[in-house]
Kinemage of the C-alpha trace (Angstrom):
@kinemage 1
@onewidth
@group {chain A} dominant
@subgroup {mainchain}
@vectorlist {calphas} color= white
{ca unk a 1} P -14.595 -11.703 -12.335
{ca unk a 2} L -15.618 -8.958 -9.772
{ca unk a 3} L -13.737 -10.567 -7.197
{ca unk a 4} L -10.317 -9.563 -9.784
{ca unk a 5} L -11.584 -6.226 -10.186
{ca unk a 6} L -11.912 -5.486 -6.817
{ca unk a 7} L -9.023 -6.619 -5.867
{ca unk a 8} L -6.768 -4.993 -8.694
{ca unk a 9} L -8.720 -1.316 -7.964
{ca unk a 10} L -7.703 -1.792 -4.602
{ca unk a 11} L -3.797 -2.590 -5.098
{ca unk a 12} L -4.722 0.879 -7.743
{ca unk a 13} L -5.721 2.680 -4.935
{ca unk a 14} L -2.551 2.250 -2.464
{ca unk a 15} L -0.054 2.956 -4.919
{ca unk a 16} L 2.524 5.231 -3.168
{ca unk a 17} L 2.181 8.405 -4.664
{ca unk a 18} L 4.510 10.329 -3.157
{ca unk a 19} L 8.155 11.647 -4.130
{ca unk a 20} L 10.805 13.225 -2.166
{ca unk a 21} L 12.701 16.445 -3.199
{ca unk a 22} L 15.311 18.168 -1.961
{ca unk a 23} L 14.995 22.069 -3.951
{ca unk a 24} L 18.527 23.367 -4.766
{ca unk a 25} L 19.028 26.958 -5.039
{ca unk a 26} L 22.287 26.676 -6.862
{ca unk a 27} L 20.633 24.953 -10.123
{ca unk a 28} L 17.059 25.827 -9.553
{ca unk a 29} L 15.286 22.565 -9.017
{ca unk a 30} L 14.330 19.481 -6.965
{ca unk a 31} L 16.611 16.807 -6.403
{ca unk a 32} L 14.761 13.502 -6.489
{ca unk a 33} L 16.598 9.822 -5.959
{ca unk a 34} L 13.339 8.368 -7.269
{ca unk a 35} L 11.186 10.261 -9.456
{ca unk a 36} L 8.583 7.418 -10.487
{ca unk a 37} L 6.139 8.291 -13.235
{ca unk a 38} L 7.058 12.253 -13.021
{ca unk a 39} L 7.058 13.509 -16.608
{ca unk a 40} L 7.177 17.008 -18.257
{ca unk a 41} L 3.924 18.193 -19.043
{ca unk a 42} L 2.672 16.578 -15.681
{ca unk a 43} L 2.134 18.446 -12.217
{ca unk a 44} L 3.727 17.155 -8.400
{ca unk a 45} L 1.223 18.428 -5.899
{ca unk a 46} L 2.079 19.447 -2.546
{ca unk a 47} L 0.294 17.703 0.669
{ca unk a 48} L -2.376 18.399 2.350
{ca unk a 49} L -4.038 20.556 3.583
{ca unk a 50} L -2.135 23.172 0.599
{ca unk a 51} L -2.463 21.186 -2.205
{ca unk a 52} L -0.645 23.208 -4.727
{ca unk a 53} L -0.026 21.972 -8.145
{ca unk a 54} L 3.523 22.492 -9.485
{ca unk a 55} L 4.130 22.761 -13.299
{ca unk a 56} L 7.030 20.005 -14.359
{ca unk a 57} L 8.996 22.002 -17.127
{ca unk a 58} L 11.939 19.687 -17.285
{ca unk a 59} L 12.803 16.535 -15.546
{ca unk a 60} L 16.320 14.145 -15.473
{ca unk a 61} L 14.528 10.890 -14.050
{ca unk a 62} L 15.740 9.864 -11.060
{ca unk a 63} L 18.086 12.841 -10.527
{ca unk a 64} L 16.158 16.362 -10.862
{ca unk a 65} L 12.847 18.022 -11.911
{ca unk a 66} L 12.434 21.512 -12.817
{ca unk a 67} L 8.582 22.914 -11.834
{ca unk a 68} L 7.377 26.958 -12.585
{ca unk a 69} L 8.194 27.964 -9.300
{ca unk a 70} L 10.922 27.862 -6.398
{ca unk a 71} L 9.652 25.004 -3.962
{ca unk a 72} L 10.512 23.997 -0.431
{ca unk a 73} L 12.387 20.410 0.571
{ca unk a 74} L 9.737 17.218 1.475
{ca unk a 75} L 6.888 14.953 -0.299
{ca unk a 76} L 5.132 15.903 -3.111
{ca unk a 77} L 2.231 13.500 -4.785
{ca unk a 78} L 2.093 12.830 -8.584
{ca unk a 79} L -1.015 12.248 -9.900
{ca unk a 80} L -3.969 9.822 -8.912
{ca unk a 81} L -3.703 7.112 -11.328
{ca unk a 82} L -7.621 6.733 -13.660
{ca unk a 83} L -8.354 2.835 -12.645
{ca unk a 84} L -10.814 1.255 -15.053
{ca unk a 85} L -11.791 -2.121 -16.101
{ca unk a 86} L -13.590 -3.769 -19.146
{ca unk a 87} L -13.367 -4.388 -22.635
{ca unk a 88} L -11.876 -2.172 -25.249
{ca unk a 89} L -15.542 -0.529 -26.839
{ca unk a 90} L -16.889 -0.634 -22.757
{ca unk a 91} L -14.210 0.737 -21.536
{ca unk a 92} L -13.958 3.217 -24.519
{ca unk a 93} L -17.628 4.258 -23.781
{ca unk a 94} L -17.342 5.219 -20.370
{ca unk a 95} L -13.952 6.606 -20.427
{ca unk a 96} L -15.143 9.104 -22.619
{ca unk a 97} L -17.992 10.492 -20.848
{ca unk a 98} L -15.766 10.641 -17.489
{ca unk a 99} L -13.958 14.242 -18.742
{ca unk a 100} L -13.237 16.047 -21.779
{ca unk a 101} L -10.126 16.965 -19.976
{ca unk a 102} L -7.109 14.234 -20.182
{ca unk a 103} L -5.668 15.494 -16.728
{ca unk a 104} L -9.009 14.187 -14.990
{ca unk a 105} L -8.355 10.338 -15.911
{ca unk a 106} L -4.790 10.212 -16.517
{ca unk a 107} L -2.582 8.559 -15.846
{ca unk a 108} L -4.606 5.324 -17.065
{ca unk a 109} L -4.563 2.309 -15.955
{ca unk a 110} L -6.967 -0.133 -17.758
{ca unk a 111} L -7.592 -3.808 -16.853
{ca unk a 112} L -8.968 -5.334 -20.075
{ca unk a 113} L -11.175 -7.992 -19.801
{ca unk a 114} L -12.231 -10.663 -20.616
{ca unk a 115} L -9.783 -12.819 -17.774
{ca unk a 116} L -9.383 -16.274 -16.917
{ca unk a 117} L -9.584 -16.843 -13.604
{ca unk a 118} L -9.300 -20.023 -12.139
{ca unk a 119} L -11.101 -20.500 -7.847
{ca unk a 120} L -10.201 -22.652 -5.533
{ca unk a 121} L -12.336 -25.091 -3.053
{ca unk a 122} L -11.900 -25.124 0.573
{ca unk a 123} L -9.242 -27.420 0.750
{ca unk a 124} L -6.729 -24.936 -1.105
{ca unk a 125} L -4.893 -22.018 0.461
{ca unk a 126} L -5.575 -20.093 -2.454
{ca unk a 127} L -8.359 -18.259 -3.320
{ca unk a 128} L -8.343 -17.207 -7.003
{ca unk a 129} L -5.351 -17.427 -9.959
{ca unk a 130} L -5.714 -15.418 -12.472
{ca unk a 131} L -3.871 -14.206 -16.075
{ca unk a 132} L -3.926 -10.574 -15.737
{ca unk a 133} L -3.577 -7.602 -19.004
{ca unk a 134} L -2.973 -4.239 -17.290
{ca unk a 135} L -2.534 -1.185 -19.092
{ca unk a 136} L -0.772 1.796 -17.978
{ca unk a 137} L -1.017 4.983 -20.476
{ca unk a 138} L -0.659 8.442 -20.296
{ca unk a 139} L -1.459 11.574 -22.868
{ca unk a 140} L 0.947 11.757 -25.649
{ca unk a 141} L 1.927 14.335 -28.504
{ca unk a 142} L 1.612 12.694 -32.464
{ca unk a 143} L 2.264 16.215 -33.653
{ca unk a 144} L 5.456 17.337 -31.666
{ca unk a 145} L 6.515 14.049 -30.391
{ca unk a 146} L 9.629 11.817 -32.438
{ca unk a 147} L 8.980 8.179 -31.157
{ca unk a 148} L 12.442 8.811 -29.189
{ca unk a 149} L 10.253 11.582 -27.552
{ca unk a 150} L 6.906 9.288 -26.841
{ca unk a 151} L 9.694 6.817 -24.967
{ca unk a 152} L 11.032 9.558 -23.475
{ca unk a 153} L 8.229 11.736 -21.958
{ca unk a 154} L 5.827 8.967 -21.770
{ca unk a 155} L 6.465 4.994 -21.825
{ca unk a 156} L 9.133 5.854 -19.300
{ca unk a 157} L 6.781 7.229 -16.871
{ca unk a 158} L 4.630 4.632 -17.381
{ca unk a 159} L 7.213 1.941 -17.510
{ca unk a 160} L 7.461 3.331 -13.447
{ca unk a 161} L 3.697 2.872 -12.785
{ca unk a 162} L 3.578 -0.265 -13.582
{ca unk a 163} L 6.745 -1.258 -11.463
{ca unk a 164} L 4.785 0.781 -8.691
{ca unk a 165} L 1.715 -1.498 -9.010
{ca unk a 166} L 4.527 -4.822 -9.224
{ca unk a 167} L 5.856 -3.371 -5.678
{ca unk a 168} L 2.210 -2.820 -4.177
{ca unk a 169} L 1.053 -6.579 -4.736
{ca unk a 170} L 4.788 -7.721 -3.536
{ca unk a 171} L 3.785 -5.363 -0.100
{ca unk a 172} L 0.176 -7.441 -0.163
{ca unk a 173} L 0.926 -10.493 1.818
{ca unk a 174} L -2.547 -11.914 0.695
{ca unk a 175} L -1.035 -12.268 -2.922
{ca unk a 176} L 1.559 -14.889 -4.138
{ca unk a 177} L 4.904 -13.455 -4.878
{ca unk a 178} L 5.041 -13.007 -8.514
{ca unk a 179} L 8.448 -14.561 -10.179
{ca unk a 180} L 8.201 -12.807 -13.640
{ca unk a 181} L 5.681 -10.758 -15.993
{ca unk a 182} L 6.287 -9.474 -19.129
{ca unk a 183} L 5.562 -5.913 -19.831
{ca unk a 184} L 4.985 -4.633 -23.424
{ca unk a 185} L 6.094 -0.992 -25.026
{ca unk a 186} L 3.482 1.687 -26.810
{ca unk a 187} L 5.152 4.454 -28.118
{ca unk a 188} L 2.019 5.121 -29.187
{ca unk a 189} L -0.987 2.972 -28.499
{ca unk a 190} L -3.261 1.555 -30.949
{ca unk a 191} L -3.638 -0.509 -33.888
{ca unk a 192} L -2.529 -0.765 -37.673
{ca unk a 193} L -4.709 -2.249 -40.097
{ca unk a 194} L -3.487 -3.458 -43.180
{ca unk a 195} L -3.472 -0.318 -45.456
{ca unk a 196} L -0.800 0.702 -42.475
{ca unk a 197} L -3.249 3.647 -41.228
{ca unk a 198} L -3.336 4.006 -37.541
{ca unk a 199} L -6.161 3.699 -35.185
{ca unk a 200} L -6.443 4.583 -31.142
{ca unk a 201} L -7.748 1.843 -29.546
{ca unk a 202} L -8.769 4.388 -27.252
{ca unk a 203} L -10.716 8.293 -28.391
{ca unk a 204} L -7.495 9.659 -27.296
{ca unk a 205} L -3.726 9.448 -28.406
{ca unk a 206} L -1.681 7.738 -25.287
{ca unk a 207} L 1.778 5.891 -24.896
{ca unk a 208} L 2.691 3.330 -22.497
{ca unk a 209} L 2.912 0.023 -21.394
{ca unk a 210} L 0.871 -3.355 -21.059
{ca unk a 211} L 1.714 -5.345 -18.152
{ca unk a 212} L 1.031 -9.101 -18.730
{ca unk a 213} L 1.400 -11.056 -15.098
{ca unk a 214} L -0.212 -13.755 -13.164
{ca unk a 215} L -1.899 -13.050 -10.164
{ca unk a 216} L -2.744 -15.332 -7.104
{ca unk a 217} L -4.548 -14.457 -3.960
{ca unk a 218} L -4.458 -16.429 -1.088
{ca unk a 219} L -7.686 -16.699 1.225
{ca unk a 220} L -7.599 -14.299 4.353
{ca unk a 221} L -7.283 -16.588 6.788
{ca unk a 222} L -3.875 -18.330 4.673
{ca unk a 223} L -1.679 -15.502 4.520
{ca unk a 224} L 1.529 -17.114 3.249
């Protein structure tokens, strides 16, 4: 199973974090053709060495996003997606003790295990197959937030990370191409036990999405 891990952390890791803006003085804000898992409540950060953290007060996806301050044109990075892996009370466990603060180690992205993964001898191209639960999740508001608003401000966003993890494995030649996943909506994400009471499956309240997907790496030396 470490071999999965690895490999998914990795694909984590080179997620393309950046957005581009062009900052209109007319209206006040930063016009974005893609603004990826950008939400309100969330900061854009510009490069190094600077590294200044913009507020995002409002945001139109894909079209504009307002921050505290007046900004100059180029690339701005969102924020370093949390990778973790394990089962829900592991994962729970160290989760927790990472931060008490939310920003630290979100946005999530949890692979739960247990997996099946399936290896191959060395008569076959491929080196491991595996069914794949990933779960992208972000900080959400049960007091002020309408599910409309959870969708909105959240599963969205996250809805885009997980497309941004799809593209990074399609940009890994080492790694079938994948034909069709299924991906799964939280507006807010737990469970409900029968008296109809609900209960974070993680200490925190989060929306988002599970992405459900099969995932096959070829060995190095069979790049397909």
């Amino acid at each position: 199973m470490k071999d999965v891990v690895n490999e998914i952390e990795i694909l984590v890791s080179k997620i393309d974090r950046k957005i581009f803006g062009t900052w209109d003085s007319l209206n006040n804000h930063l016009n974005v053709c893609k603004s990826k898992w950008a939400r309100v409540g969330r900061t854009i950060t510009s490069l190094p060495p600077a590294n200044v953290n913009y507020n995002i007060i409002e945001l139109n996806r894909d079209e504009n996003l307002n921050v505290n301050l007046q900004i100059p044109s180029g690339n701005y990075l969102l924020p370093n997606p949390f990778f973790i892996s394990g089962t829900q009370i592991a994962t729970n466990n160290e989760w927790t003790k990472v931060s008490k603060n939310l920003l630290t180690k979100t946005p999530l992205i949890w692979l739960l295990e247990t997996l099946r993964m399936e290896k191959f001898g060395k008569g076959d191209s491929r080196d491991f197959e595996s069914e794949v639960r990933l779960f992208f999740l972000d900080e959400t508001n049960p007091k002020q937030y309408y599910t409309k608003d959870h969708h909105e401000n959240v599963v969205l966003a996250m809805e885009e990370l997980a497309l941004a993890f799809l593209e990074q494995v399609a940009i890994d030649r080492t790694f079938k191409t994948i034909e069709n996943y299924e991906l799964h909506t939280f507006s807010r994400f737990g469970t409900e036990n029968s008296e109809g009471m609900f209960k974070n499956i993680l200490d925190a309240n989060l929306s988002g999405v599970e992405l459900r997907v099969n995932l096959c790496k070829y060995k190095m030396d069979c790049v397909c």
